[in-house]
C-alpha positions in Angstrom: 1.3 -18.7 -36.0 0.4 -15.4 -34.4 -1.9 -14.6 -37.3 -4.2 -17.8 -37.1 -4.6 -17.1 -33.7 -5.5 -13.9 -34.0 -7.9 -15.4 -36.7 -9.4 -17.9 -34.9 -9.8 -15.5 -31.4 -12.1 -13.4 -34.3 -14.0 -16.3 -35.5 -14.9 -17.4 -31.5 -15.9 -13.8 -30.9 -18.1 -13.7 -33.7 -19.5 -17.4 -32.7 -20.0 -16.0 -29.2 -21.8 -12.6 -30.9 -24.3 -14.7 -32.7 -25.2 -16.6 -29.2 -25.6 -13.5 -27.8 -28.1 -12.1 -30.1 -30.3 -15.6 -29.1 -30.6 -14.7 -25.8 -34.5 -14.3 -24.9 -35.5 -10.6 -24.3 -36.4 -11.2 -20.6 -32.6 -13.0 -20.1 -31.5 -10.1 -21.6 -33.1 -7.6 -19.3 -31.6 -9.5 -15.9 -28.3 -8.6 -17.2 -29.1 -4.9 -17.8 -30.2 -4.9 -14.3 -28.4 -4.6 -11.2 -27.9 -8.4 -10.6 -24.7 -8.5 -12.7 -22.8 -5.3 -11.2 -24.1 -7.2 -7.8 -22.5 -10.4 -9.0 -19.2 -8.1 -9.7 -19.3 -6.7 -6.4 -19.5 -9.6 -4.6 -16.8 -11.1 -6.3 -14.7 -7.9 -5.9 -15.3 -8.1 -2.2 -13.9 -11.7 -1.6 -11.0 -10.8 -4.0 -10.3 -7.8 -1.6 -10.8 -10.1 1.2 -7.0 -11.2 1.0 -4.4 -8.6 3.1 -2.2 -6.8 0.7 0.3 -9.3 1.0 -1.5 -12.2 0.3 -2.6 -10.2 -3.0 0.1 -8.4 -4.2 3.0 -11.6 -3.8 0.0 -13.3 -5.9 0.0 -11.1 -9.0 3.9 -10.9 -8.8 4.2 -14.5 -9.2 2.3 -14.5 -12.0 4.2 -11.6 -13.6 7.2 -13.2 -12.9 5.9 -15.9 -14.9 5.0 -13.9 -17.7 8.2 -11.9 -18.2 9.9 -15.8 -18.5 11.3 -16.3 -15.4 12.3 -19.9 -13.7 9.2 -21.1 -11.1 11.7 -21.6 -8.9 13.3 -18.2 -8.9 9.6 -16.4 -9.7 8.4 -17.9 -6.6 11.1 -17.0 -4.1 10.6 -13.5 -5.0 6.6 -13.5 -4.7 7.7 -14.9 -1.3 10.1 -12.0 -0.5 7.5 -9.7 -1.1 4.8 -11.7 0.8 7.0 -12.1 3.8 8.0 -8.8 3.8 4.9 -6.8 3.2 3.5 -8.8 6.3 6.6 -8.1 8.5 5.6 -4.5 7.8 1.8 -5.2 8.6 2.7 -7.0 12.2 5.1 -4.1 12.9 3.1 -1.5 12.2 0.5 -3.4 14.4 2.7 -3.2 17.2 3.6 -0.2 16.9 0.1 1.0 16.8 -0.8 -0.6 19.8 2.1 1.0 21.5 1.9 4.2 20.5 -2.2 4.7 20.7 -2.1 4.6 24.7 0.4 7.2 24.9 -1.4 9.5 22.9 -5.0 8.4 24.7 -3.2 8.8 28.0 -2.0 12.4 26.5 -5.6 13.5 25.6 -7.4 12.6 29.1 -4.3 14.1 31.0 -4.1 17.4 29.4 -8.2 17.2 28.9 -8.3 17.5 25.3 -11.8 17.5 23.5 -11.9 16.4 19.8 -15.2 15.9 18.2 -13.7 14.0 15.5 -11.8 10.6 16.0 -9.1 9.8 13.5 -10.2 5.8 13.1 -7.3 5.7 10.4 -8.1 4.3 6.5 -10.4 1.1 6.7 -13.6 3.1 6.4 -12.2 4.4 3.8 -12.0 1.2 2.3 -15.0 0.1 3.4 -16.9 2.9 1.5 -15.3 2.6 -1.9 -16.0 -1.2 -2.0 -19.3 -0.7 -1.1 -19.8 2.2 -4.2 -21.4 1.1 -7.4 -18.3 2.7 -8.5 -16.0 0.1 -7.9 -17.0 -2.4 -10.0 -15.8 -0.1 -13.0 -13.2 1.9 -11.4 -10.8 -1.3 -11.3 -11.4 -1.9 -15.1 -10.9 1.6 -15.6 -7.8 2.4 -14.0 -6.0 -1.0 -15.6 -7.3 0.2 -18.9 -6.2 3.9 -19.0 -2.6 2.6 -17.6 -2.5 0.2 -21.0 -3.8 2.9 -23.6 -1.1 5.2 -21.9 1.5 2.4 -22.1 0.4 1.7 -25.7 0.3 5.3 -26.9 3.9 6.1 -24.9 2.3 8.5 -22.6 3.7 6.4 -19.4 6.5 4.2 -18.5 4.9 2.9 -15.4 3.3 -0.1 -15.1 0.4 0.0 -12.1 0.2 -3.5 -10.9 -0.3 -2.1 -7.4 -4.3 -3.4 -7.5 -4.3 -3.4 -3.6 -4.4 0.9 -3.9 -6.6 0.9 -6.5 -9.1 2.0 -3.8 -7.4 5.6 -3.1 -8.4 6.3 -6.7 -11.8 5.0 -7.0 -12.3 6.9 -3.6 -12.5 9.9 -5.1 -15.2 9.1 -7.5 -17.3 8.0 -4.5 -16.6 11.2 -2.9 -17.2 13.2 -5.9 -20.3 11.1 -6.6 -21.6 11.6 -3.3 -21.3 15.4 -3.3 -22.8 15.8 -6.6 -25.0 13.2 -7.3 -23.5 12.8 -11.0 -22.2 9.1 -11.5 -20.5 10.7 -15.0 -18.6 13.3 -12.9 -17.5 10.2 -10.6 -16.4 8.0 -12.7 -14.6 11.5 -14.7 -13.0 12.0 -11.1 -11.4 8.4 -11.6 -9.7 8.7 -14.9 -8.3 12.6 -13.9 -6.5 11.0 -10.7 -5.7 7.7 -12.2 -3.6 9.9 -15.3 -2.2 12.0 -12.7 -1.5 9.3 -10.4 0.3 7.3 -13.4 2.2 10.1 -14.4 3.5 10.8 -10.8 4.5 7.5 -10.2 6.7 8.5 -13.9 8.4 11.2 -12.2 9.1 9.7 -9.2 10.7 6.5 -10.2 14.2 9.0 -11.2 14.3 9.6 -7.2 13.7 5.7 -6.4 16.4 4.6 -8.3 18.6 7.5 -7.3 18.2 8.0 -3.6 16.6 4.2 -3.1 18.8 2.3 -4.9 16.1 1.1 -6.8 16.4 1.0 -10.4 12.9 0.1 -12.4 10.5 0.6 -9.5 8.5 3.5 -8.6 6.1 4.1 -6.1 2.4 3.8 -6.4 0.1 5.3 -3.7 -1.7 8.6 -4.4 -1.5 9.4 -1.3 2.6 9.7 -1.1 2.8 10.3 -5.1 -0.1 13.1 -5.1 1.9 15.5 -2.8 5.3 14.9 -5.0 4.3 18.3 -7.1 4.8 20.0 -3.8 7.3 18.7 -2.2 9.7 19.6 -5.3 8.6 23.1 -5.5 9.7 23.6 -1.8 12.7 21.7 -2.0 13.3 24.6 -4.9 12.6 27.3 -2.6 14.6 25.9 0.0 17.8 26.0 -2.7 16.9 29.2 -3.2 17.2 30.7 0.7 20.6 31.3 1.9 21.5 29.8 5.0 19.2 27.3 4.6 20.5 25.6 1.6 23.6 24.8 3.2 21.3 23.1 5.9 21.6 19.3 5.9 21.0 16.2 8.4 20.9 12.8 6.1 21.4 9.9 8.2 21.6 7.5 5.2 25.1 8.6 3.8 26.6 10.5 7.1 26.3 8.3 9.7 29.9 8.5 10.7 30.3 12.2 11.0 27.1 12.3 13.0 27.2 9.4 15.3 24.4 8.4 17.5 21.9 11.2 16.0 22.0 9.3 12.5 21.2 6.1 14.1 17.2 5.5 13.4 17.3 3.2 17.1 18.1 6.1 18.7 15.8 8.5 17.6 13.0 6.0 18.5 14.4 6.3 22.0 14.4 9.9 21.9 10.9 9.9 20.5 9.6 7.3 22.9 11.3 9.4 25.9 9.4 12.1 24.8 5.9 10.6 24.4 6.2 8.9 27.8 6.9 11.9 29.5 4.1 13.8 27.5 2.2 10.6 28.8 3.0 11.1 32.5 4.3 7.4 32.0 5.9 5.6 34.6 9.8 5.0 34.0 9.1 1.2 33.5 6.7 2.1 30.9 8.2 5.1 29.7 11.5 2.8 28.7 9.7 -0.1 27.3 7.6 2.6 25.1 11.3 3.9 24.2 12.4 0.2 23.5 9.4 -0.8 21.7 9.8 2.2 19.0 13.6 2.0 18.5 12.4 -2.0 17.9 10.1 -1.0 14.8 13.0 2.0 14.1 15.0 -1.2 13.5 12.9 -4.0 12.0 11.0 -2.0 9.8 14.1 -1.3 7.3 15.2 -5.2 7.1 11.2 -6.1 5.9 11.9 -3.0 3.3 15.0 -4.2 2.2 13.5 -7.8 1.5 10.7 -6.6 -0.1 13.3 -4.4 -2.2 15.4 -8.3 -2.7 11.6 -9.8 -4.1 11.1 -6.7 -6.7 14.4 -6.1 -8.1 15.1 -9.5 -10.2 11.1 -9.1 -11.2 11.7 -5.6 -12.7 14.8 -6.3 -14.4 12.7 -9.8 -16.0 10.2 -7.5 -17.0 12.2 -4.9 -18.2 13.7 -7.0 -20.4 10.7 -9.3 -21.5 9.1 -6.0 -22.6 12.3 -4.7 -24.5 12.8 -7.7 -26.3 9.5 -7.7 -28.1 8.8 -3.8 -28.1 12.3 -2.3 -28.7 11.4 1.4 -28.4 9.7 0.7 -25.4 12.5 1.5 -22.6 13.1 2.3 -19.1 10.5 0.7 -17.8 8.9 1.1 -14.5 7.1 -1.5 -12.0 4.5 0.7 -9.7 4.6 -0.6 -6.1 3.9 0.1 -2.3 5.8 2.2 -0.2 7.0 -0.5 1.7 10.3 -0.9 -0.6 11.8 2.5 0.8 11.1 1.6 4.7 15.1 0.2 4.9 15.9 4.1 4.0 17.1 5.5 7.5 15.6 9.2 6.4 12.3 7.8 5.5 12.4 6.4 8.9 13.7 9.0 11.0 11.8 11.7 8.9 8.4 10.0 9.8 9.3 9.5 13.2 10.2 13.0 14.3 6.8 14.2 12.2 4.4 12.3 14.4 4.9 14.5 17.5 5.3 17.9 15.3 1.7 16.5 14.1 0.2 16.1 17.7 1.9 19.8 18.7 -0.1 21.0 15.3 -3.1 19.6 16.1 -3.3 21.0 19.6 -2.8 24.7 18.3 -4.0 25.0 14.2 -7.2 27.3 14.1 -10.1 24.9 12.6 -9.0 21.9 13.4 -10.9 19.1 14.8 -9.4 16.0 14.7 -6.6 14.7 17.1 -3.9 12.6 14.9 -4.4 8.5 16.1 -5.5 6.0 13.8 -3.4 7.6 10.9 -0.8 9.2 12.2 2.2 6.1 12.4 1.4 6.8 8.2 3.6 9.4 8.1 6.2 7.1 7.6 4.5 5.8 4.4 3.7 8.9 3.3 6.7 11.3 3.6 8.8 8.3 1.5 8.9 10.0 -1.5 9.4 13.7 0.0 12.2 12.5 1.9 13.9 11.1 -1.7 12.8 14.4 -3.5 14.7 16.3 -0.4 17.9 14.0 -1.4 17.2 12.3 2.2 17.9 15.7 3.7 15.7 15.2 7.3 15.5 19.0 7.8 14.6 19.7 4.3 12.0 17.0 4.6 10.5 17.9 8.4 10.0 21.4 7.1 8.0 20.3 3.8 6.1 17.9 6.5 4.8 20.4 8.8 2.4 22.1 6.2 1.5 18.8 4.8 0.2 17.4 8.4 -1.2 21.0 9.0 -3.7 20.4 5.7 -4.3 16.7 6.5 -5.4 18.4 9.8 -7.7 20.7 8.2 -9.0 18.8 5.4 -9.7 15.1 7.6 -11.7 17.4 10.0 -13.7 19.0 6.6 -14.6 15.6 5.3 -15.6 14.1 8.1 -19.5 14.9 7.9 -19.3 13.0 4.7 -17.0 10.6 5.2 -19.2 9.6 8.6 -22.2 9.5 6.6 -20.8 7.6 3.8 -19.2 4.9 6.5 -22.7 4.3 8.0 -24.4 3.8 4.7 -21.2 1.1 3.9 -22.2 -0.5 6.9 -19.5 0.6 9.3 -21.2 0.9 13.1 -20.7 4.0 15.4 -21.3 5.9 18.2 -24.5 7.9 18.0 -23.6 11.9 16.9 -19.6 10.2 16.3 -17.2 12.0 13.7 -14.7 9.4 12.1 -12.0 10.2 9.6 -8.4 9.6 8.3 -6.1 11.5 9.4 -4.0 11.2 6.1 -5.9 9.2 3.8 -9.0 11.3 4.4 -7.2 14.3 4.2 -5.2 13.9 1.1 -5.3 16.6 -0.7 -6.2 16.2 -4.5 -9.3 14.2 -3.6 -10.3 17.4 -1.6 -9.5 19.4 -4.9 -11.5 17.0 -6.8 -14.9 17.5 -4.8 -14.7 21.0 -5.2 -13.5 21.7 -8.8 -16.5 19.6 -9.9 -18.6 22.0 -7.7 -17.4 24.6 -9.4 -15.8 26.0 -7.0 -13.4 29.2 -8.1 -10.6 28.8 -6.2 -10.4 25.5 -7.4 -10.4 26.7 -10.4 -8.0 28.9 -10.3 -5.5 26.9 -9.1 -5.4 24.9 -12.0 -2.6 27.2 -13.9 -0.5 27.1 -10.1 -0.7 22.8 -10.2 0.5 23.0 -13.8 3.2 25.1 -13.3 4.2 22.6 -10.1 4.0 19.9 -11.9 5.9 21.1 -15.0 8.6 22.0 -12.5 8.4 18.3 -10.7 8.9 17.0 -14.6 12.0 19.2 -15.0 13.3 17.7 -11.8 12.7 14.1 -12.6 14.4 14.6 -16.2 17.1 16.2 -14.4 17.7 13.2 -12.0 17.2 10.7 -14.8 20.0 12.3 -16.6 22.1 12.7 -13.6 
């Protein structure tokens, strides 16, 4: 059966060749033009129209499907995921819109002056849909994960097409700087492999410290710093004192009480913003309340996203085992929002956004004042916080170099990633800066523009990123094992 219809898929792309080769000349030349990549692109851009968790519940379902599950059951846990990806979406609203007057009332009252505004990641967006890189990135990126599924060179499999953006962004950014569209479109294939083979090594410390088994994380921008954050979480194990050092509010909540209770450091963090603020106590204590809210909610939307994956990783898992028998171990690539019921994700992130305002106010070069970005943190310390074995204090001291270079590099790109907004469309204030605080400071994008320039640091990092990575292998096979 297989066999004739593998024979007659040949015979209707050979019928469809010999059309082809009919076509008029002049039909011919409209679709080596522009107006088919426009075509694309517009259909790209309505696709991308639908929030995340319209999108991503969408292509579960139809995984689900695939990997023989029953409608029924397939649906339900599309649904989980729908419902809880948007719980996370209107929380993180909220707490956006609590949390930005604070820090505006903090800037006007202690007269701060920051050329650059921190607008968070929707330029961003906005500028790699625009690229005429796009269209081909997405193709790209699901292709290279297949050929290194086929050829055994990954386990994970990158469904997560919502973030496909973070990696075609640094072709754009790498186009833009060198005016190659080769060198872009090389930029998207070196972060998509490395991106791929991070979400590999950190799917041992999902399952581990997440309770997740068969689910990894996909974001560059949480995965891309993993490298790091398991080299200092080997020097920390190495530094006496320090090593014996541990706060993890996930498995010690009895023993520490009140300070292991994520509510209560929202309270605590809220007290201090309000103050910072020159709140009044009515305000200051719903600020306080507000926070501890999200502290709260924000781990039962994680854990229901965590209820929607799990039965659809375990279908697939075995789906793919039954008809490729050395193909094991598995791994389904997916947001961060599966580790936000992890009370040291949460607490981590929490105590890191005003360590990142402090930073901002005294780093030497910096220009941008965290805002837009900066209730990411949560997001993006996830994995470090796993890595650190949900160790807060290991974690908060990997963080506090990590904000320092978002700092540095948001306020470096954002000449280019102004101009680039304008020419996507995005209006602005006349002589206005814009960047992203995290997502426009991540940091192997930055390496990316500057390797392809040339540049010899860059370059000679190369052998120090090997050696990181090697190590964050070793660690991932050691956890695996474990």
């Amino acid at each position: 059966m297989r066999f004739l219809l593998l024979t007659r898929f040949v015979n209707v792309c050979e019928q469809l060749a010999l059309i082809l080769r009919k076509i008029p000349f002049s039909f011919t030349g409209i679709l080596n033009s522009g107006v088919i990549m426009e075509l694309i692109k517009q259909i790209l851009d309505h696709f991308f129209s639908f929030q995340a968790y319209v999108m991503l519940p969408f292509f579960i379902f139809i995984i689900a499907i695939a990997a023989r599950m029953s409608l029924g059951a397939a649906f339900i846990s599309a649904l989980k995921m729908g419902v809880g990806f948007a719980g996370i979406f209107v929380i993180f609203g909220f707490f956006v819109d609590n949390i930005k007057p604070a820090v505006e009332a903090i800037i006007q009252l202690r007269g701060l002056n920051y050329p650059v505004l921190d607008v968070g990641w929707p330029p961003l967006a906005a500028i790699t849909w625009s690229s005429s890189l796009a269209p081909i990135s997405i193709p790209l990126v699901i292709g290279l994960n297949v050929l290194m599924l086929a050829t055994n060179t990954t386990r994970t499999i990158y469904i997560d097409i919502w973030n496909y953006w973070h990696l075609a962004l640094a072709g754009t950014f790498v186009f833009a700087t060198s005016d190659n569209y080769f060198l872009g479109l090389v930029a998207v294939t070196l972060l998509t492999v490395y991106t791929i083979k991070m979400s590999d090594w950190t799917a041992p410390h999902v399952e581990k410290q997440g309770g997740l088994p068969g689910v990894t994380i996909s974001p560059i921008s949480v995965i891309g710093i993993l490298p790091f954050s398991v080299t200092m979480d080997y020097i920390y194990d190495k530094i006496p004192g320090l090593n014996k050092l541990s706060y993890n509010p996930q498995t010690s909540g009895a023993r520490i009480g009140l300070v292991s209770e994520p509510m209560f450091i929202g309270v605590i963090i809220g007290v201090i913003l309000g103050l910072a603020a020159d709140y009044s106590v009515k305000s200051l204590l719903e600020l306080s309340i507000h926070i501890a809210a999200v502290m709260f909610l924000l781990p039962q939307c994680g854990g229901l996203i965590g209820d929607g994956i799990s039965p659809v990783s375990e279908a697939l898992k075995v789906w793919i085992q039954h008809r490729f028998p050395k193909k094991n171990k598995l791994y389904v690539a997916v947001d961060t929002g599966v580790l936000m019921h992890h009370k040291s994700v949460m607490v981590t992130g929490i105590i890191l956004m005003p360590i990142a305002l402090l930073i901002s106010l005294v780093l030497p070069g910096n220009k941008t004042l965290p805002l837009g970005d900066l209730p990411n943190l949560i997001s993006i310390m996830s994995v470090t916080v796993l890595v650190s074995r949900g160790n807060v204090i290991r974690s908060v001291l990997t963080g506090i170099p990590i904000v320092a270079t978002f700092l540095l590099i948001a306020s470096s790109l954002a000449p280019l990633i102004t101009k680039l907004s304008a020419q996507a469309g995005m209006a602005m204030a006349d002589g206005q800066l814009i960047t992203a605080f995290t997502d426009g400071g991540n940091h192997f994008r930055y390496y990316l523009i500057y390797l392809f320039k040339g540049n010899l640091v860059a370059v000679c990092l190369i052998p120090v990123l090997l050696g990181m990575m090697f190590l964050t292998y070793r660690r991932a096979k050691r956890v695996e094992c474990e």
